[in-house]
C-alpha positions in Angstrom: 81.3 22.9 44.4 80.1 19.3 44.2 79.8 19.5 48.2 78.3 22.7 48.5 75.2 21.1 45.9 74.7 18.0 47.9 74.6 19.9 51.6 74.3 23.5 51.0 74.9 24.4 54.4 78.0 23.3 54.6 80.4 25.6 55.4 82.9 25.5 52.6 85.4 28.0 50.8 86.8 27.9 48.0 90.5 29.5 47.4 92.4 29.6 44.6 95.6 30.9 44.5 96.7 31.9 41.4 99.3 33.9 38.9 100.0 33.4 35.7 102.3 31.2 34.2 105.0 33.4 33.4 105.3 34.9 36.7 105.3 31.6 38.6 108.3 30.6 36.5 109.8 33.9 36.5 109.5 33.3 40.7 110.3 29.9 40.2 114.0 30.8 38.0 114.3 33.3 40.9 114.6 31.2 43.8 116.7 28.8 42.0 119.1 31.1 41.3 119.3 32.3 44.5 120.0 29.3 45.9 122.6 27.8 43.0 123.8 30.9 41.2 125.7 28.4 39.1 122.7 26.6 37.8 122.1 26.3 34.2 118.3 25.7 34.5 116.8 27.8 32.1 112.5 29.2 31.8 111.7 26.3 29.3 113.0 23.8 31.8 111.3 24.9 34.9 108.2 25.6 32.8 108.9 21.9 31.2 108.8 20.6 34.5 105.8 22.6 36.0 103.9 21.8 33.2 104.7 18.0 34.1 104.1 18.9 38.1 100.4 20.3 36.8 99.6 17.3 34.4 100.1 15.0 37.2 97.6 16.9 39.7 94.7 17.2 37.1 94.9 13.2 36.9 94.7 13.1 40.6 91.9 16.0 40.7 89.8 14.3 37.9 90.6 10.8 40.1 88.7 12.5 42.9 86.3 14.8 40.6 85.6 13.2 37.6 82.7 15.7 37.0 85.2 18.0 35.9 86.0 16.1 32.8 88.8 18.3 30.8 88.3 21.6 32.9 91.0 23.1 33.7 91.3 23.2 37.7 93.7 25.9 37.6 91.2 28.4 35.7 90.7 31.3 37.9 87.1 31.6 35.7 86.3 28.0 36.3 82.7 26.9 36.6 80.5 23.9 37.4 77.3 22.6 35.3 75.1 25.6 36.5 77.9 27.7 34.9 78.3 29.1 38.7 82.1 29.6 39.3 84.3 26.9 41.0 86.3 29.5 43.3 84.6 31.6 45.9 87.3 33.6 45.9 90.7 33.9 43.6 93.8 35.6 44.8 96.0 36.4 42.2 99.5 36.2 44.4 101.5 38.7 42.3 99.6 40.9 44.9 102.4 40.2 47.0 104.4 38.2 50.0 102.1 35.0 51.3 101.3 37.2 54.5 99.6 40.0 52.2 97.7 37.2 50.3 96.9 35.5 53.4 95.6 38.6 54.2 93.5 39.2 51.4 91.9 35.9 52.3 91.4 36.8 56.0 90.0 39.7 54.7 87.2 37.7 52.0 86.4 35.7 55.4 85.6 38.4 57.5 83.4 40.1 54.9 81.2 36.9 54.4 81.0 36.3 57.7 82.9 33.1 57.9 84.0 33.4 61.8 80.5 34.3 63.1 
């Protein structure tokens, strides 16, 4: 967003990909499972740790942006100063498989015109 102020023609694209919590560490629980059906790990430990995981990227984020101040990065609503929203374009994954999100994406492209 900061870019796209300073040199408005610069081709940039926003993406965020995006599900709620519960469903990330329902995914999350999932795989782990999957791969150690003997684990013990339980939804308040993975969510415990993810919530860790996220605090440590919004220090590095507001490192690099520190126009964000205490805005949530992960906020699919998210907007800058103008009140203009952060994300060109928010995939909410429980729409299925990576391919079919990277589809949706491919898709977004296409319809702006972003190959040509």
């Amino acid at each position: 967003s900061k870019e796209r102020q300073l040199k408005p023609d610069l081709p940039i694209v926003t993406v965020l990909f995006w599900a709620p919590e519960h469903v990330r560490m329902e995914r999350q629980l999932r795989k782990v499972r999957r791969d150690d059906p003997n684990t013990r790990l339980t939804l308040e430990d993975l969510r415990d740790k993810e919530r860790e995981r996220e605090a440590g990227d919004l220090r590095l984020w507001r490192a690099v942006h520190p126009d964000l101040d205490n805005k949530n990065v992960f906020d699919p609503a998210l907007t800058d100063d103008r009140g203009k929203p952060v994300y060109d374009f928010v995939v909410d994954t429980r729409l299925g498989m990576p391919d079919t999100c990277a589809d949706a994406v491919h898709r977004y492209l296409l319809k702006i015109g972003a190959f040509g």
